[in-house]
N, C-alpha and C positions, 0 to 999 in steps of 0.2 A: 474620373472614376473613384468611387470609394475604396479602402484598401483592400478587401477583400475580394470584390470583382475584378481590381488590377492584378493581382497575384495570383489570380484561376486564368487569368488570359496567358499564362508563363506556357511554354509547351511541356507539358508533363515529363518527356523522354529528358529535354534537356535537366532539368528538375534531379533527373533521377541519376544523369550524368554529371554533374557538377557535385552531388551530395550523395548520392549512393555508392555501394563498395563496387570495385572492380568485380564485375560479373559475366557473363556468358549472354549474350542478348541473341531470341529467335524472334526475328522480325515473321511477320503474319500482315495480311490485304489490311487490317483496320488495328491490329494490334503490334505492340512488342512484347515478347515475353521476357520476365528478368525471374533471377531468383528473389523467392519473398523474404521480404527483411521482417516477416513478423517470426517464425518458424525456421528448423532448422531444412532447409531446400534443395537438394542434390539436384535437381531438374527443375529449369525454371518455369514457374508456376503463379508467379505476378505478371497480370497480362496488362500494360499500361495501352493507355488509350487516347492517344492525341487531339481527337475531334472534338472529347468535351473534357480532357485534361482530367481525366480518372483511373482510377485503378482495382482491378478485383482479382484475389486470388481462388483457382480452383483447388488448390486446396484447404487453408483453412478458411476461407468465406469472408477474408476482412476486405473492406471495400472504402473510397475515399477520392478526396482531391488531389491536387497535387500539394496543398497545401497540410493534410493529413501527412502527408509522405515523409515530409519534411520538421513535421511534431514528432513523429516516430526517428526521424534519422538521427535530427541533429536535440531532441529529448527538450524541445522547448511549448511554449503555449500557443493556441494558433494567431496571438497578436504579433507574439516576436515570430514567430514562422512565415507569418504574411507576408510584414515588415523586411525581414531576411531575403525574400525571393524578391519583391520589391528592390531592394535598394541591389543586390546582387546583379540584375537584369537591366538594371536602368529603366524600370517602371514610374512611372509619372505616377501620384494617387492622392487620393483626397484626406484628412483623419477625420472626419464626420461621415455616419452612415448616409446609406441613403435617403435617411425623413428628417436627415440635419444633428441629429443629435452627435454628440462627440462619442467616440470610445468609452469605454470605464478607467482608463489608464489616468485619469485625474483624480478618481475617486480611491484608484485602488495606489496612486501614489501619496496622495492625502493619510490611507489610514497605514500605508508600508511607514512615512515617518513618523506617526502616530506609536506606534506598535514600536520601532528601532528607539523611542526616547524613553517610553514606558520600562523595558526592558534594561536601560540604563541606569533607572530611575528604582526599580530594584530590585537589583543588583547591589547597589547603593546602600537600601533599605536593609537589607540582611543583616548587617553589625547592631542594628538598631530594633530588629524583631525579637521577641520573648523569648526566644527559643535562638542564640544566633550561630549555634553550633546543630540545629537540625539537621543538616545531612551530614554533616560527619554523625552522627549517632546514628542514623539509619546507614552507614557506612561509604556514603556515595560525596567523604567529602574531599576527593583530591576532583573532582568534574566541577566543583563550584563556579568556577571560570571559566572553563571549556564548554559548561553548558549554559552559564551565564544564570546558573540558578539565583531567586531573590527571596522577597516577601513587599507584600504588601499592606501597610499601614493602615489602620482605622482615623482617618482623619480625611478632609478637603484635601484631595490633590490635584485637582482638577481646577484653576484658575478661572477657566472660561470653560463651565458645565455645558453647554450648548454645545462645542466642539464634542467632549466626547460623548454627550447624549445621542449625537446624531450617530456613532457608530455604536452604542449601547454598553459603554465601556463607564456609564459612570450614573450614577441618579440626580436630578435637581439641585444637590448641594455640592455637586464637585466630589462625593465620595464613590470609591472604585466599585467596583461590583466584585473584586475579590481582595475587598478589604478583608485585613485578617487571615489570610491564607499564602502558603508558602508558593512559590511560584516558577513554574517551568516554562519557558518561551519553547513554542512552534515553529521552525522552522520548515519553509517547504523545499524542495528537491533543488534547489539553484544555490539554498541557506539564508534566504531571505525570511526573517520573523514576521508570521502571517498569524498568529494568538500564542496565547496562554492556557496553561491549566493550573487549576489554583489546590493548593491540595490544604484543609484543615485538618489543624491538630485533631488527634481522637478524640480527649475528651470535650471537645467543643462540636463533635460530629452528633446530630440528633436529626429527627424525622422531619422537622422545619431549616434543618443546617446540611445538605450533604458531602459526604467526606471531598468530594472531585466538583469541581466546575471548571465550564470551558468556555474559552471564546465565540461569542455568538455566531451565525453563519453569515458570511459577509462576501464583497465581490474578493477579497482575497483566502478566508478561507469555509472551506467546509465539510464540518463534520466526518461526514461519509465519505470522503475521498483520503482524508490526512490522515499520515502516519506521523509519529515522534521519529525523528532522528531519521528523515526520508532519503538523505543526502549518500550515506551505504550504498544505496541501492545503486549509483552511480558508480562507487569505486570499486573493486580488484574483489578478486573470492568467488568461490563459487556458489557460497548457501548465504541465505539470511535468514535469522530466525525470527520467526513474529509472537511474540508475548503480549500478554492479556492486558498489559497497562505501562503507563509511563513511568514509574517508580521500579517495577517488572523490570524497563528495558533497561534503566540507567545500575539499577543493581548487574546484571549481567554486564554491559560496557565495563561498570565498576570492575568485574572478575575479570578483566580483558580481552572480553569477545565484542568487537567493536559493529558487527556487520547483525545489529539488533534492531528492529523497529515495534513497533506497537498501535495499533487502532486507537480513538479516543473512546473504547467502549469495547466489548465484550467481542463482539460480532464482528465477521467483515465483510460489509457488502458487495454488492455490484459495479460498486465505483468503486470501493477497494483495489476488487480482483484485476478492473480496467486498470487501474495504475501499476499493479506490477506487471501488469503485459505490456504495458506501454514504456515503460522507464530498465527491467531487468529481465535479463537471463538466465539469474540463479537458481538453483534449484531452491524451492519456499520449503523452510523447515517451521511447523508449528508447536508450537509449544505454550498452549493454554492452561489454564489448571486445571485439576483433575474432579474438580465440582461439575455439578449439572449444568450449567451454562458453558462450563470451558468446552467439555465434551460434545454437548450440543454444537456450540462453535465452529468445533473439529469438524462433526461431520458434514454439517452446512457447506463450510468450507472444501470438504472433498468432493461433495458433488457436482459442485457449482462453479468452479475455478477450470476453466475450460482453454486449454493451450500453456497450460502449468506444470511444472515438476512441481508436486508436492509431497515433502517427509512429511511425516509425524516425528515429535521426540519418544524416545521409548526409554521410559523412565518416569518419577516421579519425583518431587520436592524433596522426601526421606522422611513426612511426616511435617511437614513446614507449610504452613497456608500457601506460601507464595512467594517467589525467588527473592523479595527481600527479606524475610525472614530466614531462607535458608544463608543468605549470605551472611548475615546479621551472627546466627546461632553455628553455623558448619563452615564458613568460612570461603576465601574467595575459592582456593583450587576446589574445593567441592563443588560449587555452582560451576566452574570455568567446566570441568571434567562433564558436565550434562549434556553432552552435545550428539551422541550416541542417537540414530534417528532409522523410520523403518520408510521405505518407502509406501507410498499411499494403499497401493493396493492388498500389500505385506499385512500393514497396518489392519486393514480392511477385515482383511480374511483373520488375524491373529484376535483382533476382538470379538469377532462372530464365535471364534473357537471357545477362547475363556470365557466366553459370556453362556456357553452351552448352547448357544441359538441355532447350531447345527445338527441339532436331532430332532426337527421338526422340518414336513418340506418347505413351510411358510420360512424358515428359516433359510431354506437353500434359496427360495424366489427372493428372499429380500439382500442375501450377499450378491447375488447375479445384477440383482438392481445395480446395487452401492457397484458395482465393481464397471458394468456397463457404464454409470453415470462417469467413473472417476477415467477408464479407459476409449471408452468410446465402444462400438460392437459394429463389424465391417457389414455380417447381415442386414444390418436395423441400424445404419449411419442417421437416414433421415431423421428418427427418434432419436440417436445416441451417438452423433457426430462423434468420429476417430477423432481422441486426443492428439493431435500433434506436437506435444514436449514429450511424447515415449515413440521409439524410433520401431518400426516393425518387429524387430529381434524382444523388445522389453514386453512388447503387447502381446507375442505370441507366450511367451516367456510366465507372465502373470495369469491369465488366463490358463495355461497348463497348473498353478499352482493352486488355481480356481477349483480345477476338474482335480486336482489330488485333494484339496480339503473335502471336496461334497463326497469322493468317492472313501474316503476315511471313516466317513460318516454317517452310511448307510439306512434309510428311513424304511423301517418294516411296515411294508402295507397288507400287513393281512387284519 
């Protein structure tokens, strides 16, 4: 058997009893109910299912293998998750699919020590860039080490262009694709270096030259799922705050707020929001800038972030583009002390307010929306599924805070 159809032959229950928390189990003719390890669960509401080794919760709607089960439990990927139940069970299994071909675990070990020598290589480079006091003048230079910051040189480094052609890491003559550019490694949630982002100096930033470039998308990383500094999300705390960029987050680390991540880009998608559900429990604090795309961002993100505690920060830079500028200009305790945050639907209802957008009823229909999207609505579930990170008491709770804004704000229909 190939690995994957050996590790769905596992019996789910055991699965859940070998790796899952001590729980309360109601067995049923076809099912066991467990509490769900997606959500917080007072009555169990994972109903595992032995016949075809699956799982579905009636309450938040997540559904899976048992192989799922065990990405979720034990926070790995479904190779090593396979693998895991496999070698745990004493499962026999093949490492070629079913049409022969191997796993990627060659490819994607290929370009892990690919990326682990690169990253060594400058590191190195830094003493030796034009600039080789760069992040201490942007103020982030006691992390040099810690974050394994570099640069990379405008020269061949690439010996044999072929190797890193094939992962797009370098052009025909061995030169890097971010020659020139100061260098931050990717690491992903385990702290394995999965790319780079390359950051150029300002004045060398023009409409042929962009300030940021990233690692191409590859079987190890991609774009739309990666956060900077992912590994947080694992450790102790109950908030993480998510910032508009990777200089963004290393400036705040710098202040001493360690539990900081950042998107490769403005936005955070659907693969994003799948990763913090799948890796944390914290409550998600946002803190974008206060431009039309941060903002944008924001709301994207409250709508759309479904089984999330999500803050907003409430607050602003003090007049500073962007948390490295304020760190730079105001200093670290100023940036550390930003941490002050509304929750989402607070949020919600507090900007509809200043923004005047509640003296119009299209204004009260479009807060009902944002506040449905961000909470859920028990009438109109099948539309506006109940959030499951706000516990009854918070729903009923925001909602009355709903009906005090509109009734504040009275719309005269004559």
């Amino acid at each position: 058997m190939d690995l994957f159809t050996a590790a769905k032959s596992v019996n789910i229950l055991d699965v859940y009893k070998a790796y899952g928390p001590k729980t309360k189990m109601r067995k049923g003719r076809k099912s066991t109910a467990v509490s769900c390890i997606y959500h917080e669960d007072k009555h169990p509401s994972l109903n595992l299912y032995p016949n075809d080794n699956s799982f579905f919760c009636f309450q938040c709607h997540r559904k899976g293998s048992n192989i799922d089960l065990v990405m979720e439990l034990l926070k790995l990927d479904n190779l090593s998750a396979a693998r895991k139940i496999c070698q745990d069970f004493g499962v026999q299994y093949d490492e070629t699919r079913p049409n022969g071909t191997p796993h990627q675990d060659s490819e994607k070990k290929g370009l892990s020590n690919l990326n682990a020598a690169l990253a060594v290589y400058f590191r190195l480079q830094l003493q030796k860039a034009p600039n080789p006091k760069y992040f201490h003048d942007r103020g982030l230079g006691d992390l040099v080490d810690s974050f394994g910051l570099g640069y990379c040189p405008r020269r061949q480094i690439f010996k044999n262009p072929e190797k890193g052609m094939t992962y797009n890491l370098c052009n025909e003559k061995g030169e890097c694709v971010f020659a020139g550019r100061y260098i931050v490694p990717i690491k992903d949630i385990h702290g394995m270096i999965i790319g780079f982002v390359g950051r150029l100096p300002d004045a060398e930033v023009d409409e042929n030259n962009p300030k940021y470039i990233n690692s191409c998308n590859s079987s190890l990383f991609k774009k739309r799922e990666v956060f900077f500094n992912a590994q947080c999300l694992l450790g102790e705390g109950d908030k993480v705050l998510i910032v508009e960029g990777v200089f963004d987050a290393l400036s705040y680390i710098a202040a001493g707020m360690t539990d900081v991540i950042s998107p490769l880009g403005t936005s955070l998608s659907d693969a994003h929001l799948e990763t913090l559900r799948k890796f944390t429990k914290k409550t998600i604090v946002l803190a974008f800038d206060q431009d039309r795309p941060g903002v944008e961002a924001t709301h994207k993100a409250l709508c759309y972030a479904k089984n999330l505690r999500i803050n907003v920060l409430d607050g602003d830079y003090g007049g500073c583009k962007d948390a490295n500028e304020l760190l730079l200009k105001l200093g670290k305790d100023r940036l550390s002390s930003m941490v002050k945050s509304l929750p989402a639907p607070e949020y919600a209802i507090e900007a509809f307010e200043k923004g005047g957008l509640l003296d119009t009823l299209e204004g009260h229909e479009r807060l009902w929306t944002v506040m449905a999207k961000i909470l859920g609505y028990e009438p109109r579930k099948e539309t506006y599924p109940i959030n499951m990170a706000y516990t009854p008491v918070a729903y009923r709770h925001y909602w009355s805070l709903f009906n005090e804004a509109v009734a504040s704000h009275p719309i005269n229909k004559r």
